[in-house]
C-alpha positions in Angstrom: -55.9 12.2 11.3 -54.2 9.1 12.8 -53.2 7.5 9.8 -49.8 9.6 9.2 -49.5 9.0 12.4 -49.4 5.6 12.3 -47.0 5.7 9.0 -44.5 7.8 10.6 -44.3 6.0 13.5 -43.9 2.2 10.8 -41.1 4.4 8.6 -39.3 5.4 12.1 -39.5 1.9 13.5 -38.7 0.2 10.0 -35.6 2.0 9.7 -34.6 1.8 13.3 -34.9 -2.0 12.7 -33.1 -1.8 9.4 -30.1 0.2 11.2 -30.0 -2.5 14.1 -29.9 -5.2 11.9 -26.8 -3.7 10.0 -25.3 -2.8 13.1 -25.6 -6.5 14.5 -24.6 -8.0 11.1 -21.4 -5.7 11.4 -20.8 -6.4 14.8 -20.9 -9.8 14.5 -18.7 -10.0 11.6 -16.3 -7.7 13.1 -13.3 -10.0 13.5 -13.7 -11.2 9.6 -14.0 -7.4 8.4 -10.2 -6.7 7.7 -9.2 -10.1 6.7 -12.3 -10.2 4.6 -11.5 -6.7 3.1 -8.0 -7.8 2.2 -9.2 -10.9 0.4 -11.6 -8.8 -1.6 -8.7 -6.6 -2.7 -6.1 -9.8 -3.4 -8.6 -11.1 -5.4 -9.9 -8.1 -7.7 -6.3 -7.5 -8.1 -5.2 -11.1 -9.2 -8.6 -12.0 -10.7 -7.1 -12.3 -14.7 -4.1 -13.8 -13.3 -6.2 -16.6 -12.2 -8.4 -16.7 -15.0 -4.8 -17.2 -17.1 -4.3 -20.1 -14.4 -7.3 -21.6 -15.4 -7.2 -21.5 -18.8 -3.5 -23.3 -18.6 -5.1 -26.1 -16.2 -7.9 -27.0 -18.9 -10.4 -24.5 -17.7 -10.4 -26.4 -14.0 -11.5 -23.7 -11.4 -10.9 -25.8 -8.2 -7.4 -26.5 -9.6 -6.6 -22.6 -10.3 -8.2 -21.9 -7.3 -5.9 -24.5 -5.3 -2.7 -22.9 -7.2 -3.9 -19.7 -5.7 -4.2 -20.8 -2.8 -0.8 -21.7 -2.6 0.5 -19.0 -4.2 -0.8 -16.6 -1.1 0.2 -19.1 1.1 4.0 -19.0 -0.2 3.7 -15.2 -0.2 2.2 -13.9 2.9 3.7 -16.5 5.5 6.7 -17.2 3.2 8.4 -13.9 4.2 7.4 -14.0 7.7 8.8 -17.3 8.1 12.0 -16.4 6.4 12.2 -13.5 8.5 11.5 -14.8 12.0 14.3 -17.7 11.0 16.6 -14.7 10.4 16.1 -12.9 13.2 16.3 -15.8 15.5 19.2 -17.9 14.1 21.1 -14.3 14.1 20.1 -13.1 17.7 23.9 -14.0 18.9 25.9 -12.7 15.6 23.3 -9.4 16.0 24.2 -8.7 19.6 28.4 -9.3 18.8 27.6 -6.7 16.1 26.3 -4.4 18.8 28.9 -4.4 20.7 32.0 -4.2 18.7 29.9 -1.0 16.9 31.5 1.4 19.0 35.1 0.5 17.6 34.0 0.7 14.1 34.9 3.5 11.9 34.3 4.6 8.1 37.0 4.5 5.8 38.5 8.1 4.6 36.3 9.3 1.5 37.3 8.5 -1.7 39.0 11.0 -4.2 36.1 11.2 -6.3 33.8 12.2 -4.2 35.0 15.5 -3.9 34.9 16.5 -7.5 31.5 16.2 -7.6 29.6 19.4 -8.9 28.0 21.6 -6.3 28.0 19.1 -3.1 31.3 17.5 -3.6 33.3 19.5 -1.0 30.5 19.6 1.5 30.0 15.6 1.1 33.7 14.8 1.6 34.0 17.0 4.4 30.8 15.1 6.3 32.5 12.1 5.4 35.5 13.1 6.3 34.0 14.1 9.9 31.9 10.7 9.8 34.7 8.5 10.0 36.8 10.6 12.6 34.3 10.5 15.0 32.7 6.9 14.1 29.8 5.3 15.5 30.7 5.3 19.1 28.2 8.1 19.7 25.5 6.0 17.7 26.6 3.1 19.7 26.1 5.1 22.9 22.2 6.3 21.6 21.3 2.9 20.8 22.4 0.2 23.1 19.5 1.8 26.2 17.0 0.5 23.5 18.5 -2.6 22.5 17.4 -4.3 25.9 13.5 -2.5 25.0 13.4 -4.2 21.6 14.4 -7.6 22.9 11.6 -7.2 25.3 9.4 -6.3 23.1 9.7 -8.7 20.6 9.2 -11.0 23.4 5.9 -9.2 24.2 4.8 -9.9 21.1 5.9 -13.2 20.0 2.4 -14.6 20.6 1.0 -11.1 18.0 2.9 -13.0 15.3 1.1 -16.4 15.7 -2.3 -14.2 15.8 -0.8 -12.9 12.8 0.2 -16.1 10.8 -3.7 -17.1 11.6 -4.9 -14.0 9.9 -2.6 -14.5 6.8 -4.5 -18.0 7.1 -8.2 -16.5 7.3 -7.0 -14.4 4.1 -6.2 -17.0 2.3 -9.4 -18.8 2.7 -11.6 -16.2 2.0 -9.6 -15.5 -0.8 -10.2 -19.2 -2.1 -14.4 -18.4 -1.5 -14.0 -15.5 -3.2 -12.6 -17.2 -6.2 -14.7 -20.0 -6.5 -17.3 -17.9 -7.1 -15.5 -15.0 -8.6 -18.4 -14.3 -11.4 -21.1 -14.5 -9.2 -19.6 -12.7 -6.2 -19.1 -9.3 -9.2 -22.7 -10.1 -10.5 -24.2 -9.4 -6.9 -22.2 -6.3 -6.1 -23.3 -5.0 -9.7 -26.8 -5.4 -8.9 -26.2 -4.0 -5.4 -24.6 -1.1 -7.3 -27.2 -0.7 -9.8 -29.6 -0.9 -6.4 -27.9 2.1 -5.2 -27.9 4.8 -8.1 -29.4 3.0 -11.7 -27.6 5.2 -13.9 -23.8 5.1 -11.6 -24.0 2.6 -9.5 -22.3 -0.4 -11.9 -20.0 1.6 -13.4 -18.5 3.0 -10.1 -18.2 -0.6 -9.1 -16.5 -1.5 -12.2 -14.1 1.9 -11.5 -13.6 0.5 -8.1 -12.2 -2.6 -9.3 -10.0 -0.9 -11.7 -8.2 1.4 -9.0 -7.7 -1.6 -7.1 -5.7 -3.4 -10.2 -4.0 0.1 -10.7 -2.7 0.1 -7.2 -2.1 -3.3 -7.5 0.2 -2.7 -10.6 1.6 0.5 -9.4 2.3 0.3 -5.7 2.7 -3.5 -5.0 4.4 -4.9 -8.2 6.6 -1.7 -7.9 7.5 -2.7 -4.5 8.0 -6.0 -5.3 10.3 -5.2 -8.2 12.4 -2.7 -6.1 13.1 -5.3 -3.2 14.0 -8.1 -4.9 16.5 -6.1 -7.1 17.6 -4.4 -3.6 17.8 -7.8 -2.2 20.0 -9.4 -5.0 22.3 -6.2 -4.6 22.6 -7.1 -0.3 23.3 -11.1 -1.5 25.7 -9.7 -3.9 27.9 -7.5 -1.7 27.4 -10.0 1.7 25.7 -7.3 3.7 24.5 -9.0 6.9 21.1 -10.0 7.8 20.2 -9.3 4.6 17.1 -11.2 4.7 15.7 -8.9 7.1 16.8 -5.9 5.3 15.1 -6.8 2.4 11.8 -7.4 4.5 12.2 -3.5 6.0 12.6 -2.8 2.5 9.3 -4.0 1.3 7.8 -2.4 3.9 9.3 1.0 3.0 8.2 0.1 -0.6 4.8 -0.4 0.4 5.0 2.9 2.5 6.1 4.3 0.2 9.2 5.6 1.5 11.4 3.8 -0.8 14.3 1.4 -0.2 17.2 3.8 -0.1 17.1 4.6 4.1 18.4 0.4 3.7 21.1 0.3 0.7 22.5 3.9 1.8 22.8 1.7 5.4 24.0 -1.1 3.6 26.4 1.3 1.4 28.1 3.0 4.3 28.4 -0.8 5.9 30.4 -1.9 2.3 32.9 1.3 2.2 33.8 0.2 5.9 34.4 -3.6 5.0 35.0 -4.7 1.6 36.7 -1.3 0.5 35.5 2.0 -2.0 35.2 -0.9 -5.0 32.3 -2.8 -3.6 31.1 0.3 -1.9 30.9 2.6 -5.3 29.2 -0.6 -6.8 26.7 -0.9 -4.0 25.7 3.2 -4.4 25.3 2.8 -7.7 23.5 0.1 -7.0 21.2 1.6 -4.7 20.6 4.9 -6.6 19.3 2.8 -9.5 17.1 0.9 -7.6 15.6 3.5 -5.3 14.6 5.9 -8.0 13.7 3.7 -11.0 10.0 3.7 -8.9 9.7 7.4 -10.7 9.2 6.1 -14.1 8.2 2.0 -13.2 5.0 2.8 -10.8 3.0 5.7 -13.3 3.5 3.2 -16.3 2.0 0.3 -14.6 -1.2 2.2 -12.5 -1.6 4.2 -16.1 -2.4 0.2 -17.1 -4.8 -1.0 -14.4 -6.4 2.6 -14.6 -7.3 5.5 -16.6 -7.2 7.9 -13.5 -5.1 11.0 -12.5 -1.2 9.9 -11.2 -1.4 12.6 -8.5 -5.1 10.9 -7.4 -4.0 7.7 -6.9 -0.9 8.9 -5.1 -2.9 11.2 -2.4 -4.7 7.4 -1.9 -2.5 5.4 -1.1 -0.7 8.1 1.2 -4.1 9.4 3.3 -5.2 5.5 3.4 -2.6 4.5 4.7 -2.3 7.0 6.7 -5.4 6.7 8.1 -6.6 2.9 7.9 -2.8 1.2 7.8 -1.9 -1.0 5.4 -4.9 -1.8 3.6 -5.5 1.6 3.2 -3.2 1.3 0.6 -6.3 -0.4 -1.5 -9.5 1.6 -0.1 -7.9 5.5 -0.2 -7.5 5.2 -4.1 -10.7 3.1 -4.4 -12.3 5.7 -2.3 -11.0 9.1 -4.4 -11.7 7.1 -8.0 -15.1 7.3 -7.1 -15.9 10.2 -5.4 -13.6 12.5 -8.2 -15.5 10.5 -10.9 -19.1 11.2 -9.4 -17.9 14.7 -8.8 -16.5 15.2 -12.5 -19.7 13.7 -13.7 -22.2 16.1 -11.8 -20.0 19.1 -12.9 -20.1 18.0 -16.5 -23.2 16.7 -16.6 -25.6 19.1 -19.4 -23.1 22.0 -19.0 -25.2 23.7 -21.6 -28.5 23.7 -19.4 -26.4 24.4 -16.6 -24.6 27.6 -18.3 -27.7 28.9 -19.7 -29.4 29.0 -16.6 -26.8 30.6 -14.5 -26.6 32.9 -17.4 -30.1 34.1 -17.8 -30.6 33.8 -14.1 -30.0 38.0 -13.6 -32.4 39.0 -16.8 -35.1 36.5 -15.7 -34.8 38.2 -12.2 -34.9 41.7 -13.2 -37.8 40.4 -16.0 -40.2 39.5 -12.8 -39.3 42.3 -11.0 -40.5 44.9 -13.4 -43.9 44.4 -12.9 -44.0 45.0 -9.7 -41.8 48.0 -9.7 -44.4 49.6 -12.3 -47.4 48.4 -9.5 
């Protein structure tokens, strides 16, 4: 009689020792979690690219993996150096820019604008009323907050070295992860395989390929979209251009889209360099803020055979609800949870039909008996 007893209480105290352990192990590597998370997800997503690397450099992996290396160096502190430079060097220019805003005014609309079909007249009359009143009244709104941002910035000056550290940690995991790339995937197979025989590889394999999907559809789209919003800024002169382009990427990545900039930028370019530079720069930004509608679906279609709208409702709730990197684990999440789900639903649909099916007749069939009893 004690012997269940004693089993129960070895199962309860094994997996209360199990669960502690996990919970220490996670604690512990708490502060490496998100950098160690996005390094995982750089390097599933860029994984061929390096192996292309390393075929070009004589099938050297240290050598691909130092190219890498510098290649995430270059792009996550590149930009943040580039844009801190900016936005010191143009503290002075920014605040002269501030104060002659409430003098400025928007030129009157041109001709053409009111021609066009169905908002024509409505838009020229906005723009006409824009440009009487000016931005005095924006001016007025915005200077209270302009001494809250300088303070603010200056709050968090020391957030951005913390930051350029974890850009730093990424980039060394990243260069772990690579060096041992194969047997990094071999493990996490045989922990999937650990997990459910029949599923468990294949949803890690499906994990990996929403990542390269989001990869090619979100970032590379993003990617695509400021550079070619950037190049328009450089173009025209727009100022502080460098750090317009980084608030583009970030609306990109957000998937908001660079338009809230180059419609800014446009309305700046009608008001200095005339309706010629300005019709150029709205063209300009129309193409480049909607070409995302036929670039992004193409390129997750090729990381991964999974429903548009799916990978969409990722990247929104993750990022959403675990920030940036959310942007990776949402989709990652839904690929795997709609494929387990499609699977169990069409898993022996026959069986499952004829059973629901004769489920009534085999019902009634038992009952009889007992209704003749």
């Amino acid at each position: 009689m004690t012997e269940p007893r004693s089993d129960l209480a070895r199962i309860t105290l094994s997996v209360l020792f199990i669960g502690g352990l996990i919970a220490g192990a996670f604690w512990v590597l708490r502060p490496f979690l998100p950098a160690l998370v996005w390094a995982a997800m750089i390097v599933v997503a860029t994984w061929p690219f390096m192996l292309q690397v390393q075929r070009a450099l004589g099938g050297k992996r240290h050598w691909a993996v130092l190219v890498m290396s510098l290649l995430l160096l270059a792009v996550l502190l590149v930009p943040l150096a580039v844009g801190l430079e900016a936005v010191l060097s143009n503290i002075d220019t920014l605040q002269s820019f501030l104060q002659r805003l409430p003098q400025m005014k928007l030129p009157s609309p041109p001709g053409w604008l009111a021609g066009l079909p169905l908002i024509g007249e409505r838009a020229s009359a906005a723009w006409t009323n824009a440009a009487q009143v000016g931005f005095a009244d924006f001016a007025t709104r915005i200077q209270p907050h302009a001494a809250e941002i300088v303070a603010w910035f200056g709050r968090h000056a020391g957030s951005i070295a913390v930051l350029a550290l974890h850009f730093l940690l990424i980039v060394i995991l990243a260069a772990v992860l690579y060096s041992g790339g194969e047997e990094w995937a071999a493990w996490v197979k045989k922990f999937g395989r650990r997990l459910a025989p029949e599923q468990g590889e294949r949803m890690v394999v499906l994990a990996g390929q929403a990542i390269r999907g989001v990869a090619l559809g979100v970032v590379v789209t993003a990617l695509v979209q400021t550079l070619l919003g950037g190049v328009g800024l450089a173009i025209v002169g727009v100022p502080f251009a460098p750090v317009l382009t980084a608030i583009m990427f970030a609306l990109c990545i957000a998937q908001l889209g660079p338009l809230l900039v180059l419609l800014g930028a446009t309305a700046w370019t009608y008001a200095h360099l005339g309706s010629g530079w300005g019709t150029f720069m709205l063209v300009w930004a129309l193409a480049v803020g909607t070409m995302d509608n036929f670039v992004r679906p193409i390129l997750i279609k090729r990381g991964a055979d999974l429903p548009l709208l799916l990978i969409f409702a990722g990247v929104i709730g993750g990022l959403v609800s675990f920030g940036i990197v959310g942007i990776f684990v949402g989709p990652v999440v839904l690929a795997v949870a709609y494929t387990l789900t499609d699977e169990w639903i069409d898993k022996d649909p026959a069986a499952a039909v004829q059973a629901v099916e004769g489920l009534p007749a085999q019902a009634a069939h038992s009952r009889k008996p007992e209704m003749a009893d």
